[in-house]
C-alpha positions as CSV (number, residue, x, y, z in Angstrom):
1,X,5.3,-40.8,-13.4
2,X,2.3,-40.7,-10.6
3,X,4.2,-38.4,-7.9
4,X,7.6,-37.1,-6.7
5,X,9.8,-35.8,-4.3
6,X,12.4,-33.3,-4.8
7,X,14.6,-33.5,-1.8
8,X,18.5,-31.5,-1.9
9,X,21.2,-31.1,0.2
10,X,23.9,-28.5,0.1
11,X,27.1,-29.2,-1.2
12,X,28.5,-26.3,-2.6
13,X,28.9,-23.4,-0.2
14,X,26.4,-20.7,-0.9
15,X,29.1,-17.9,0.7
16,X,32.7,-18.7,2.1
17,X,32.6,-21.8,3.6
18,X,29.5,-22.7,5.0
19,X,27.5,-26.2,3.8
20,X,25.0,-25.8,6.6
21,X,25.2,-29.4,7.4
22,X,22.5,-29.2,9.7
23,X,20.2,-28.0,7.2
24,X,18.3,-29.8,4.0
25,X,15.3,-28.7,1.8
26,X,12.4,-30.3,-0.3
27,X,12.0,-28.0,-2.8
28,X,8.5,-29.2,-4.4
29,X,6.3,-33.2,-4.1
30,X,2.9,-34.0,-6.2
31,X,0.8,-36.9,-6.7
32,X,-0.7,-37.3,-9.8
33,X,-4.8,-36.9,-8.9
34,X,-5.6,-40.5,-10.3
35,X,-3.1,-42.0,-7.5
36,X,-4.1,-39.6,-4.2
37,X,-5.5,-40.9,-0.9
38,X,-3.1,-44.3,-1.0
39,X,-0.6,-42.8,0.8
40,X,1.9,-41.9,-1.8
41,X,1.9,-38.7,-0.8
42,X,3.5,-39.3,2.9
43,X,5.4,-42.2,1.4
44,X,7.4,-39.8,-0.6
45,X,8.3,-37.0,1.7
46,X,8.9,-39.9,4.3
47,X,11.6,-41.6,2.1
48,X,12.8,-37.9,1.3
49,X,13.4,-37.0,4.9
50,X,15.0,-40.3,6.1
51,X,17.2,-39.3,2.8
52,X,18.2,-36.0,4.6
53,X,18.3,-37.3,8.0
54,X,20.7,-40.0,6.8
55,X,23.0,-37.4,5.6
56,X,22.9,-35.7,9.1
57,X,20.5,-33.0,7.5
58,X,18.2,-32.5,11.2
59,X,16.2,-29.4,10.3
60,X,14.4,-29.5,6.4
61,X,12.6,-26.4,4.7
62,X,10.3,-26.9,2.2
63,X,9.9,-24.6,-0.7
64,X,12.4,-21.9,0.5
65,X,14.6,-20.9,-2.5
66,X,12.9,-18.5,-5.2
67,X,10.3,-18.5,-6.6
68,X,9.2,-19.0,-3.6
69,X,10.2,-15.2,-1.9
70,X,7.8,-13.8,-3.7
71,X,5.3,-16.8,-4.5
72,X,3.1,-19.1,-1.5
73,X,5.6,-21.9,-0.7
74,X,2.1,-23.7,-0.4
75,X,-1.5,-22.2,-1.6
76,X,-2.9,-23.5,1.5
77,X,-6.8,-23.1,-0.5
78,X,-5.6,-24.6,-3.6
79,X,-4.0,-27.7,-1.9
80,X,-5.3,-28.3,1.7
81,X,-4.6,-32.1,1.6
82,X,-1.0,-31.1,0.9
83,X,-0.7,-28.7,4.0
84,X,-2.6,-30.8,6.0
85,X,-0.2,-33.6,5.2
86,X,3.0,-31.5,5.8
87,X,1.7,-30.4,9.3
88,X,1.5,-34.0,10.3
89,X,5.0,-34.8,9.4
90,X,6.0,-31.8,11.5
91,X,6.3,-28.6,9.5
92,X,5.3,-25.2,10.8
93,X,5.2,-22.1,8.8
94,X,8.2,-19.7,9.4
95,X,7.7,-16.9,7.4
96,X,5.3,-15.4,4.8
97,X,6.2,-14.8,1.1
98,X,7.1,-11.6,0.6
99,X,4.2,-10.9,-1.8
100,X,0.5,-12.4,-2.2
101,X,-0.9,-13.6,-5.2
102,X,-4.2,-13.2,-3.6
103,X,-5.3,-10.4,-5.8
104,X,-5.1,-12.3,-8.9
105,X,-7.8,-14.8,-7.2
106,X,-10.4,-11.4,-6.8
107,X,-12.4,-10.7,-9.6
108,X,-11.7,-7.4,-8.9
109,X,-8.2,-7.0,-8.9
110,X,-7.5,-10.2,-11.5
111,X,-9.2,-8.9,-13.9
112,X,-7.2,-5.0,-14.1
113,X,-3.8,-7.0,-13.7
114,X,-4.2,-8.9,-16.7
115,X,-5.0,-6.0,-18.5
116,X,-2.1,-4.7,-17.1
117,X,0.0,-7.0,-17.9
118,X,-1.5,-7.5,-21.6
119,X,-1.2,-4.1,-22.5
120,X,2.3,-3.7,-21.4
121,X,3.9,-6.6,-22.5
122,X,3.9,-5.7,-26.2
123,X,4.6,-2.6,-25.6
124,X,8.6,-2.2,-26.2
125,X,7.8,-3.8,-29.8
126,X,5.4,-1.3,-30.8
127,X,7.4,1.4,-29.7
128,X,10.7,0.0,-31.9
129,X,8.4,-0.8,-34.5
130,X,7.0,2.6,-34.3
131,X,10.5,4.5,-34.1
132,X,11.9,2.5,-36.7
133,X,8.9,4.0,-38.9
134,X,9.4,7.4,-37.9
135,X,13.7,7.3,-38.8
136,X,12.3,6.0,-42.7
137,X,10.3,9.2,-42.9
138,X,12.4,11.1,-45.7
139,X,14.0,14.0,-44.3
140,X,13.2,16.2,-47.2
141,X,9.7,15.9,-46.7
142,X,10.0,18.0,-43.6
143,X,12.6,20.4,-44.9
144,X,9.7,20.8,-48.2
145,X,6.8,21.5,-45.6
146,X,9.1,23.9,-43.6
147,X,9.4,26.0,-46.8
148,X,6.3,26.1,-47.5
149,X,5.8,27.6,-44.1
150,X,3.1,24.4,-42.4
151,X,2.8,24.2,-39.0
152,X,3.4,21.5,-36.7
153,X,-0.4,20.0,-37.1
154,X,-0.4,20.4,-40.5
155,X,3.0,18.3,-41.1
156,X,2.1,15.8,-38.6
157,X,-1.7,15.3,-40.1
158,X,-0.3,15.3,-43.6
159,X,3.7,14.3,-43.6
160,X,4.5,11.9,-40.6
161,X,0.9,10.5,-39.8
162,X,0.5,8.8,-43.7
163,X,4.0,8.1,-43.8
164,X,3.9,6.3,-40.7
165,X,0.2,4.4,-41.6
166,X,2.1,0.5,-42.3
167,X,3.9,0.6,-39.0
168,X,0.5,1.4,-37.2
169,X,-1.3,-1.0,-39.1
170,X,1.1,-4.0,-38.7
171,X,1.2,-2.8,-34.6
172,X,-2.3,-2.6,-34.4
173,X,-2.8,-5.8,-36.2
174,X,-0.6,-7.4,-34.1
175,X,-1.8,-6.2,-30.9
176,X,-5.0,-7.4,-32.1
177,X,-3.7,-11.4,-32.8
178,X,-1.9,-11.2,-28.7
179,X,-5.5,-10.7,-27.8
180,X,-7.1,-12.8,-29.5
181,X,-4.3,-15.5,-27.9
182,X,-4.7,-13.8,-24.0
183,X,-5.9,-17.0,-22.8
184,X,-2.7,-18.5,-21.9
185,X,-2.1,-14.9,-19.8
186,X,-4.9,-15.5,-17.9
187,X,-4.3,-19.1,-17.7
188,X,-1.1,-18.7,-16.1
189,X,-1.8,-15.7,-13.8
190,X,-5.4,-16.7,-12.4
191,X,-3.6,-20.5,-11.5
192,X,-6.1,-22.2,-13.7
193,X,-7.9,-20.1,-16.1
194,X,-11.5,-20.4,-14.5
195,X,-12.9,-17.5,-16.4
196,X,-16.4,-18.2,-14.8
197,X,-14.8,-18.5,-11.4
198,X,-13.2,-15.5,-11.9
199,X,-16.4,-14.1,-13.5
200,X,-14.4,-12.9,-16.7
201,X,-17.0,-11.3,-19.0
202,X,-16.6,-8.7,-22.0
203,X,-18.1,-5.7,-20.9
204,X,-18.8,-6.5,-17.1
205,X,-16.9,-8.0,-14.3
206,X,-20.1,-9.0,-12.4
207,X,-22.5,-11.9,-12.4
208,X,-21.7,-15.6,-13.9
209,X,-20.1,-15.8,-17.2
């Protein structure tokens, strides 16, 4: 497949009754790189508004259903030929989504989101993994150091911190091996992983990786 064209009509009423039969969308088009500047491009969203317009669809959106509410219907930097081509077939920009991903294309915002998002992630498994731990702590080992009058400290330094020593070390271990594997997290929230673009470096967000 070199390109495509995603165009949709409505036939099943979003509320009540309503098909909006004035109304059609193109949800997403690409060209494969190796086959751009021939004219594939305009070829495709030609054929898919004639498809429309022979329906009786005479208004089209492009990329208006979700993700798009909260994600660029089009990166306009990423893919200028593509907005350049849809302006000359006629579209106009509406409305804005309702949040930018332009932060996570600042090397000084990217990089504190991923962390963000790497840290939190694993986060509900550690914590079951960690409570499971604590509920196989023998009861009577607490009801022994309560006898023998320890305090608080004393019986979690000596009772539930070696007790609870495998769950740490199989969560920190883990959380180890999803860092060693963050790539793909940065790959897929930076667009396209340019660590050097982004000027990803251990120990220091400035200068060229």
């Amino acid at each position: 497949m070199v390109g495509a064209a995603y165009a949709v009509r409505r036939r099943t009423p979003l509320a009540g009754t309503d098909l909006e039969p004035e109304n059609g969308w193109i949800l997403f088009f690409f060209v494969d790189p190796a086959h751009r500047r021939g004219g594939l491009g305009r070829r495709l969203l030609t054929d898919a508004l004639q498809w429309l317009r022979g329906h009786g669809r005479t208004r089209v959106c492009f990329a208006a259903y979700a993700p798009h509410y909260v994600l660029p219907g089009l990166d306009r930097a990423a893919y200028p030929e593509a907005a350049r081509l849809l302006a000359g077939l006629g579209f106009r920009t509406r409305y804005e989504a309702v949040a930018s991903l332009a932060f996570l294309q600042d090397p000084d915002t990217a990089l504190p989101s991923v962390i963000v998002v790497q840290a939190w992630a694993p986060l509900g498994t550690g914590i079951l993994i960690l409570t499971a731990g604590l509920k196989a702590i023998p009861e009577v080992s607490y009801e022994a150091a309560e006898l023998d009058g320890a305090g608080r400290g004393t019986v979690f330094r000596r009772i539930t911190l070696p007790l609870l020593r495998p769950s740490l070390l199989f969560v920190c271990l883990t959380q180890f091996i999803a860092g060693l594997q963050s790539f793909a997290l940065i790959n897929v929230m930076t667009g396209d992983g340019d660590v050097r673009r982004r000027r990803f470096r251990i120990g220091s967000r400035r200068g060229a990786a």
